[in-house]
C-alpha positions as CSV (number, residue, x, y, z in Angstrom):
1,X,241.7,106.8,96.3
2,X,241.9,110.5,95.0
3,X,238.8,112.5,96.6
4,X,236.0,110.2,97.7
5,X,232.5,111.8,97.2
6,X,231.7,114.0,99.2
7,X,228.0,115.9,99.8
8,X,228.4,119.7,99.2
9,X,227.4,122.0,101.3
10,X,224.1,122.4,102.8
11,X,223.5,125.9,101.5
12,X,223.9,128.1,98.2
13,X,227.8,128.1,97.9
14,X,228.8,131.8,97.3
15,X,231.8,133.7,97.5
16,X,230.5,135.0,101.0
17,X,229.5,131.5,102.1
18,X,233.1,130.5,101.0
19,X,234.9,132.9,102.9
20,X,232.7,133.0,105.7
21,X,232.8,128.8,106.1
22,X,236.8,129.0,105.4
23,X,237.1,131.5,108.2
24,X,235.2,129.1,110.8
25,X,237.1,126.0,110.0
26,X,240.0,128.8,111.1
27,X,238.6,129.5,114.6
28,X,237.9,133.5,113.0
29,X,234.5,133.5,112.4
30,X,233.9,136.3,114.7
31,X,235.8,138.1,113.0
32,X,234.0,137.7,109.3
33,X,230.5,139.2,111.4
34,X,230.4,142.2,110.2
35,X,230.8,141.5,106.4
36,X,233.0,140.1,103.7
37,X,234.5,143.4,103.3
38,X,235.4,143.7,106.8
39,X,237.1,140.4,106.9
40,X,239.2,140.8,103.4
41,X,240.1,144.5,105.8
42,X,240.8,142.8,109.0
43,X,245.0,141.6,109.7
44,X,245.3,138.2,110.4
45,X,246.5,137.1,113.8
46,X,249.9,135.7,114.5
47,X,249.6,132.1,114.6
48,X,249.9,130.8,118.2
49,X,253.5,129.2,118.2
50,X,255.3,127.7,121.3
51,X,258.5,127.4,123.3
52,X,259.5,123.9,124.4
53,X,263.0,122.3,125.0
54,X,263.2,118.3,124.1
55,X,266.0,117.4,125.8
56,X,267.8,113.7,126.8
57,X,266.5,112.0,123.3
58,X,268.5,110.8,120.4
59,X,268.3,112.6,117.9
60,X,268.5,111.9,113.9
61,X,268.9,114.0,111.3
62,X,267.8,112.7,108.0
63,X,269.8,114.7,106.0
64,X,273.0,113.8,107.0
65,X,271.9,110.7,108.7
66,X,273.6,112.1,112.0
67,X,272.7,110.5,115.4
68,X,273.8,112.4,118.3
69,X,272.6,110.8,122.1
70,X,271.5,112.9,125.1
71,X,270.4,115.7,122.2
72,X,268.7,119.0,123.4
73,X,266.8,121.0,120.5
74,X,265.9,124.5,121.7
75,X,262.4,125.7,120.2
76,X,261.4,129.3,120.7
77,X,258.3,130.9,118.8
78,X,257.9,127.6,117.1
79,X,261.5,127.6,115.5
80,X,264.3,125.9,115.9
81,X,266.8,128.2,118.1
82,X,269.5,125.2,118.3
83,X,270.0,121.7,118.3
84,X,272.8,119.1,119.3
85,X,274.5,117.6,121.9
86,X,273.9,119.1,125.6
87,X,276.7,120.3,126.1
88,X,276.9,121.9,123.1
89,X,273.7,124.1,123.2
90,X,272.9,126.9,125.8
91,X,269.4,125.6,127.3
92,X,267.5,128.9,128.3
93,X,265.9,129.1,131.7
94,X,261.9,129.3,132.1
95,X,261.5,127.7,128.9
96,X,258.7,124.5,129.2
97,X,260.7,121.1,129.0
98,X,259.7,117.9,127.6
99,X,261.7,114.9,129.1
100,X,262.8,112.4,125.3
101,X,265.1,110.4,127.5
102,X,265.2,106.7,126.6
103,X,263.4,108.7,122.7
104,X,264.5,109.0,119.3
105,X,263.8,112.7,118.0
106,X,262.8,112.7,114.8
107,X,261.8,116.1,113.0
108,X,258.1,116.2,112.2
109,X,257.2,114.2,109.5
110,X,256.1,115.3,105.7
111,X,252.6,114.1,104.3
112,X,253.3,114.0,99.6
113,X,249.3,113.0,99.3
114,X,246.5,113.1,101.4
115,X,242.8,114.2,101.2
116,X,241.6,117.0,104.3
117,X,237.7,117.7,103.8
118,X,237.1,118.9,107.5
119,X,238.9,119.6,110.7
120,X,239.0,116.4,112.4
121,X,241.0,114.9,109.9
122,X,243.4,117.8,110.2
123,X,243.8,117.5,113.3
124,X,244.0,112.8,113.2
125,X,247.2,113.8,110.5
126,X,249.3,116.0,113.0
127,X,248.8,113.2,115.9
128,X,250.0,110.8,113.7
129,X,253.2,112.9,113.2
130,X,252.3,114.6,109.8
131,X,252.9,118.2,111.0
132,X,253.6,119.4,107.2
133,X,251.6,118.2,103.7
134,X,250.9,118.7,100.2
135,X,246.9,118.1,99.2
136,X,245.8,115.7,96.9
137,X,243.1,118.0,96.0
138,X,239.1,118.6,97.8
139,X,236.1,119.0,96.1
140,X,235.1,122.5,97.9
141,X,238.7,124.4,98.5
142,X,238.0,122.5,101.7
143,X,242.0,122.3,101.7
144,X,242.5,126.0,101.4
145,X,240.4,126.4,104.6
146,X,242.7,123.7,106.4
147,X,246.0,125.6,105.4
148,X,244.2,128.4,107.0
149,X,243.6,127.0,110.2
150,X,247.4,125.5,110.4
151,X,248.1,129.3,110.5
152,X,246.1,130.4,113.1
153,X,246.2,127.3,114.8
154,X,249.1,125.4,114.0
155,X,248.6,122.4,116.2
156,X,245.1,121.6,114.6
157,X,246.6,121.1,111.3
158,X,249.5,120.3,109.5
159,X,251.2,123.4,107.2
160,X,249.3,122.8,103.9
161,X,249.6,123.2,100.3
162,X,246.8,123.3,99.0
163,X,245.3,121.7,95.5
164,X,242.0,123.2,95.4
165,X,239.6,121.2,92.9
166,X,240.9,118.4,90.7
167,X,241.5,119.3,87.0
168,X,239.3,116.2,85.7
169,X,236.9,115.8,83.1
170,X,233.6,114.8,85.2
171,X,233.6,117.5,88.1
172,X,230.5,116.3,89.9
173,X,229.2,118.0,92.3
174,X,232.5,120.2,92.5
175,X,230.9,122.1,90.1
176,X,229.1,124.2,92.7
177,X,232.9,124.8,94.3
178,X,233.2,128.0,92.6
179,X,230.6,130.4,90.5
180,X,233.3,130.8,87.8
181,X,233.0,126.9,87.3
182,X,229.0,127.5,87.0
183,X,229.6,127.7,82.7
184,X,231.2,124.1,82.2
185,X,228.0,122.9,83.1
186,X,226.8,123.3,79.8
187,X,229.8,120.9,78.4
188,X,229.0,118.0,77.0
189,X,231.7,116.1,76.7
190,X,233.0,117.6,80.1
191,X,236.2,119.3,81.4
192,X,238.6,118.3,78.3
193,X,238.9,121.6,75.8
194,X,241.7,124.3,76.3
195,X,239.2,126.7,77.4
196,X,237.9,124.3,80.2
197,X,240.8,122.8,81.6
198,X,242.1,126.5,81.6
199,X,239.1,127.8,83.3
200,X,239.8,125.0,86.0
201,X,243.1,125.9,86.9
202,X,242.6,129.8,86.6
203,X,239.3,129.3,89.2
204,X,242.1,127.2,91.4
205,X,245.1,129.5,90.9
206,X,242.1,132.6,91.6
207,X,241.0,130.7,95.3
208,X,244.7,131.1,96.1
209,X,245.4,127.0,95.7
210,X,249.4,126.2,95.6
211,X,249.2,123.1,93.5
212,X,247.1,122.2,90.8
213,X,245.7,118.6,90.5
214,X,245.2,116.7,87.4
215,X,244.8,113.1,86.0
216,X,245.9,111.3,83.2
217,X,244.6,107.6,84.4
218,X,240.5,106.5,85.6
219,X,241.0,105.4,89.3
220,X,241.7,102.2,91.0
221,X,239.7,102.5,93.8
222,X,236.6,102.4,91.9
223,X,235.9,98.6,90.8
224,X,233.8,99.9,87.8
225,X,236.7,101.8,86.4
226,X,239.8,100.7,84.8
227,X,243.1,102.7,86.2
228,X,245.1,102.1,82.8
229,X,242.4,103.7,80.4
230,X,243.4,107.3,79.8
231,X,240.8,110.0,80.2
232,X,243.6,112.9,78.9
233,X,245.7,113.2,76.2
234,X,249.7,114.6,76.4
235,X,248.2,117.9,74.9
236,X,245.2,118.4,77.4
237,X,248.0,117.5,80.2
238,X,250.3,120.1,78.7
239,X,247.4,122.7,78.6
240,X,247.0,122.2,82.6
241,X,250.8,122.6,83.1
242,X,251.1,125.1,80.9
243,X,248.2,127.4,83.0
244,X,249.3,126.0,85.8
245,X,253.0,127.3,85.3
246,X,251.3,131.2,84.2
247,X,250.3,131.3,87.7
248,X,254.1,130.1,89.0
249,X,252.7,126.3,90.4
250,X,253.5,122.9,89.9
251,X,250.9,120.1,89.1
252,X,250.7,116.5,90.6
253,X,249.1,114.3,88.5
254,X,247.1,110.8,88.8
255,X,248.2,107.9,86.8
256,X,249.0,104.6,86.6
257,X,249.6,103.1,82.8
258,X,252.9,103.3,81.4
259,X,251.3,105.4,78.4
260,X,250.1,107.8,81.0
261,X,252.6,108.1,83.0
262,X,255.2,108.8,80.0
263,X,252.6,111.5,78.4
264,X,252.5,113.1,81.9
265,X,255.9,113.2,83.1
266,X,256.8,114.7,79.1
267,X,254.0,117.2,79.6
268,X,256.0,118.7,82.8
269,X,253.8,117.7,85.9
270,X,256.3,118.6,89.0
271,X,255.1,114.9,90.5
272,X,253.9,111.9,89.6
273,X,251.2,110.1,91.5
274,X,250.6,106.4,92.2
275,X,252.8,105.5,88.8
276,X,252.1,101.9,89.0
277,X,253.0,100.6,85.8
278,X,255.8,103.5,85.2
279,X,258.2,102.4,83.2
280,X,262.2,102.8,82.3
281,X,262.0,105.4,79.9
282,X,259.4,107.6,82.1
283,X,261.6,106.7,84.7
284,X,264.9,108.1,83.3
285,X,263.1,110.8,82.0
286,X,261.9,111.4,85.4
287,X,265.1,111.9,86.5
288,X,266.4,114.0,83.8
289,X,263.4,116.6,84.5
290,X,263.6,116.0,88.2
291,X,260.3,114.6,88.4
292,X,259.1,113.1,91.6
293,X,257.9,110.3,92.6
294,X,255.0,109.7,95.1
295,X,254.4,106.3,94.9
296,X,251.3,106.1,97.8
297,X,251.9,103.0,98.4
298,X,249.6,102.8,101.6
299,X,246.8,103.1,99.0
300,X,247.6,100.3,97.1
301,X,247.8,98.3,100.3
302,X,244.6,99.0,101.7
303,X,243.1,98.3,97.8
304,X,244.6,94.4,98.8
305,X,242.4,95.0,102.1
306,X,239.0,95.9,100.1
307,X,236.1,93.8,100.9
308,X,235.3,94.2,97.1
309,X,236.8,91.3,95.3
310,X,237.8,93.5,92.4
311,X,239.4,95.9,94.1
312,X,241.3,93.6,96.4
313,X,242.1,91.9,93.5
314,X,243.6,94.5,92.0
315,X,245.2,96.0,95.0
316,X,247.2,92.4,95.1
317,X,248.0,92.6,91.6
318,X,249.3,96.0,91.4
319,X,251.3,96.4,95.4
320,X,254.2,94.1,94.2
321,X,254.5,95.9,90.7
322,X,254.8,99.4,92.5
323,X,257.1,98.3,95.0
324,X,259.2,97.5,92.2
325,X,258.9,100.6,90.6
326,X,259.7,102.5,93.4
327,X,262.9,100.6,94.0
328,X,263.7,100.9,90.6
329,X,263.1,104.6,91.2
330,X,265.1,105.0,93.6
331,X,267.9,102.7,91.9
332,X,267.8,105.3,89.0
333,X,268.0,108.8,91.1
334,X,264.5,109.9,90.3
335,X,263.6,111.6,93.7
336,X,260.8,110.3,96.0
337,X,258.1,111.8,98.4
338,X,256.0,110.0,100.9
339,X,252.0,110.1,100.9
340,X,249.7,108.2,101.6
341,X,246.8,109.3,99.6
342,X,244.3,109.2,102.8
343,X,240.4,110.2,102.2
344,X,237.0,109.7,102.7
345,X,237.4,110.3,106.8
346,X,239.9,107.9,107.5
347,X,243.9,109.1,108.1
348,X,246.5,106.6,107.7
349,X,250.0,107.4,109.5
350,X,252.5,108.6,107.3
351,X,255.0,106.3,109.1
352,X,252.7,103.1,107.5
353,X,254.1,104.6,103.6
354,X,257.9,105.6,105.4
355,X,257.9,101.6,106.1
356,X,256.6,100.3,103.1
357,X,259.2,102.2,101.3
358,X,261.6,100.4,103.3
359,X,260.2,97.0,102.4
360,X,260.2,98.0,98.8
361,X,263.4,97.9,99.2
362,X,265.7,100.7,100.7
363,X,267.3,101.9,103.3
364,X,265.9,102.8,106.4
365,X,267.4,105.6,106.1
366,X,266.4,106.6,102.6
367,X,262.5,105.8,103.5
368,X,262.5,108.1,106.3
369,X,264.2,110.8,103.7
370,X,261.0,110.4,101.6
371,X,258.8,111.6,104.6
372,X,261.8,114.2,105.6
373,X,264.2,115.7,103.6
374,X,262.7,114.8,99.9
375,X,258.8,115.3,100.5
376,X,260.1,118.7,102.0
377,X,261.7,119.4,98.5
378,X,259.3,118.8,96.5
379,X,256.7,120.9,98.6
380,X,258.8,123.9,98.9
381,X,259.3,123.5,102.7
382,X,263.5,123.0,102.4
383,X,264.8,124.9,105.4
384,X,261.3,124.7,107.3
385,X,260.7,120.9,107.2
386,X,262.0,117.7,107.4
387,X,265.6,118.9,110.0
388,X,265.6,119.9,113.4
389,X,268.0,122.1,112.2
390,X,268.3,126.2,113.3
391,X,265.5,127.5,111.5
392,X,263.8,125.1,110.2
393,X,260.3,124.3,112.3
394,X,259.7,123.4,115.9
395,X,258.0,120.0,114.6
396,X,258.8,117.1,116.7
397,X,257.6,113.6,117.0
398,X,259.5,111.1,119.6
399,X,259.5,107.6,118.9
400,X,259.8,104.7,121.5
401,X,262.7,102.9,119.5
402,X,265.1,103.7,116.8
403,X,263.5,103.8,113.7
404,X,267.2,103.2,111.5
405,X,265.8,99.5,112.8
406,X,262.6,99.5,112.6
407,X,261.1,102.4,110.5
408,X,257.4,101.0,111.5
409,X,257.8,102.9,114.4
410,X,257.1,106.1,112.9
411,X,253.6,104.8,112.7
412,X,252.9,105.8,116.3
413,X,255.2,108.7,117.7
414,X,255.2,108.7,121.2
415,X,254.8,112.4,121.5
416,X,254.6,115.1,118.6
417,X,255.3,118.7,118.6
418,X,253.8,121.1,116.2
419,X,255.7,124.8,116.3
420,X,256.8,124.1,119.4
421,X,253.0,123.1,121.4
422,X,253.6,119.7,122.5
423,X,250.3,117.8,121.7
């Protein structure tokens, strides 16, 4: 969980190479031929957004929990022109149709927390119905190359912010993400003075990253670690925030020990990640501050799945506890996002994390809000995600049953829509 090792890049990573790599993962790297220079000159092209009407479905809308039958919603230049009952909205002629009858239209869903190093798994996470998500960080700004491509190419990739590199103290190989990184090398003790966590965030904040990334916990999906020893203190996390908020972002941090979580949340993280052993008082104080929650539960149940007997071990141990908190969570008001904290190549559906939500104890309702409506909050997206709304994005995904029954149906849409290009 949380970045999986990945090899960096065959060649010496420069600025050039960055750009120039960034710009092929886009489908532009024609246009970078000629010279950095001539790129950082050149005006993007318009993404390539679609007409469709998806008409005869059932449609829900999660913010008001609204179902209207034999629903038409009118997409033009991959917005929503109108929505509603047929004969209520003017259909207009020429326009490509796709047939929801005997469907449930659902607006595309919202992705808290996953991991995109390369184009395939852009492209897995929109055909499993994420058409809009928040990184969980990359160890080469491979995420800043995948928001990229969702804007030339929307129906390769979901809309993305993007983390950049993970404020931790042992950067690895990310090291070589970034020149301006090149001088921590010579730390000792690793990423954990002012100066370094600074430089971190300001060589994340300088790559054009959205988010910033941090940790307060070791992880849980390494068997050699332990996920409740703290590797930063409430004054290192503050330092993070505290750049982060310089450059106007938010940071979403790693943790799991009630310690850790507490020292985060008082710090002023926008999000708190995994939060297995969160307690009442981070809780209410969570809700005072209007910290979210993003519980990634999906993680935790593929931990219970691990051939590794400490890890599966674990992942037994802790599921249950975070189920709890997350009810307890939502009991209190502290707002919730869905993510699944996918990595290393493999893509779970964010529908797997909207229906454990549900069995951790709300309504079906209320888990499809945290892939919807409340993962659309916290990323910034309100009045582009998580309606099917006028205005908001043409994403789609039609679902063979109604998910107020079963909300594990979101796991495999039938059909999903991506600014309007049905997939």
């Amino acid at each position: 969980m949380c970045v999986e090792p990945t090899e960096p890049p065959p060649n010496r990573l420069t600025r050039r190479g960055v750009l120039a790599a960034s710009a092929a993962l886009a489908g532009t790297a024609a246009a970078l031929g000629a010279g950095t220079s001539q790129a950082a000159a050149a005006p993007r092209r318009a993404a390539r957004a679609g007409d469709l009407v998806v008409e005869g479905g059932t449609l829900l809308d999660p913010a008001t929990g609204d179902v209207t039958e034999d629903a038409v919603v009118v997409i033009r230049d991959g917005v929503v022109r109108a929505s509603g009952a047929r004969a209520a909205v003017a259909v207009p002629d020429g326009v490509p149709r796709l047939d929801a009858h005997g469907r449930w239209v659902l607006p595309g869903l919202v992705e808290a927390h996953i991991h995109l190093n390369t184009a395939a798994e852009a492209r897995d996470a929109v055909r499993k119905g994420a058409t809009s998500a928040r990184s969980g960080s990359t160890n080469f700004f491979q995420d800043v190359a995948v928001r990229e491509l969702a804007r030339q190419a929307p129906e390769q990739a979901p809309r993305l912010k993007a983390a950049g590199i993970f404020v931790t103290p042992d950067l690895g190989d990310t090291i070589l993400a970034d020149p301006d990184l090149a001088p921590l090398a010579r730390l000792k003790n690793g990423v954990r003075s002012a100066d370094a966590l600074r430089r971190v965030v300001e060589v994340n904040l300088a790559r054009g990253a959205d988010v910033v990334k941090t940790r307060v916990n070791e992880r849980a999906g390494l068997p050699e670690q332990d996920p409740l020893a703290q590797v930063y203190s409430y004054e290192q996390l503050a330092e993070v925030v505290a750049a982060a908020r310089r450059g106007g972002k938010g940071v979403l941090c790693h943790s799991y020990s009630e310690a850790g979580c507490h020292d985060a949340v008082t710090a002023g993280i926008r999000s708190l990640e995994h939060g297995v052993f969160v307690g009442e008082r981070t809780l209410h104080e969570m809700r005072r501050r209007g910290t979210y929650f993003t519980p990634t539960l999906t993680a935790m149940a593929g931990l219970a799945k691990s051939s590794d007997p400490v890890l599966a071990e674990r992942g037994r141990t802790y599921l249950p506890i975070l189920k709890r908190a997350v009810l307890a969570a939502h009991e209190l008001g502290v707002p919730l996002a869905a993510g699944t904290d996918s990595s290393g190549g493999s893509v779970s559906p964010i529908g797997g994390e909207v229906e454990l939500m549900h069995a951790a104890g709300l309504s079906a309702l209320d888990a499809i809000r945290t892939a919807t409506t409340g993962a659309a909050r916290l990323l910034g997206l309100t009045g582009t995600a998580g309606r099917l709304t006028r205005g908001h994005a043409g994403d789609v995904v039609l679902l063979t049953g109604d998910p107020l029954k079963d909300p594990g149906l979101l796991k495999s849409p039938s059909h999903v829509v991506r600014s309007g290009i049905a997939l």
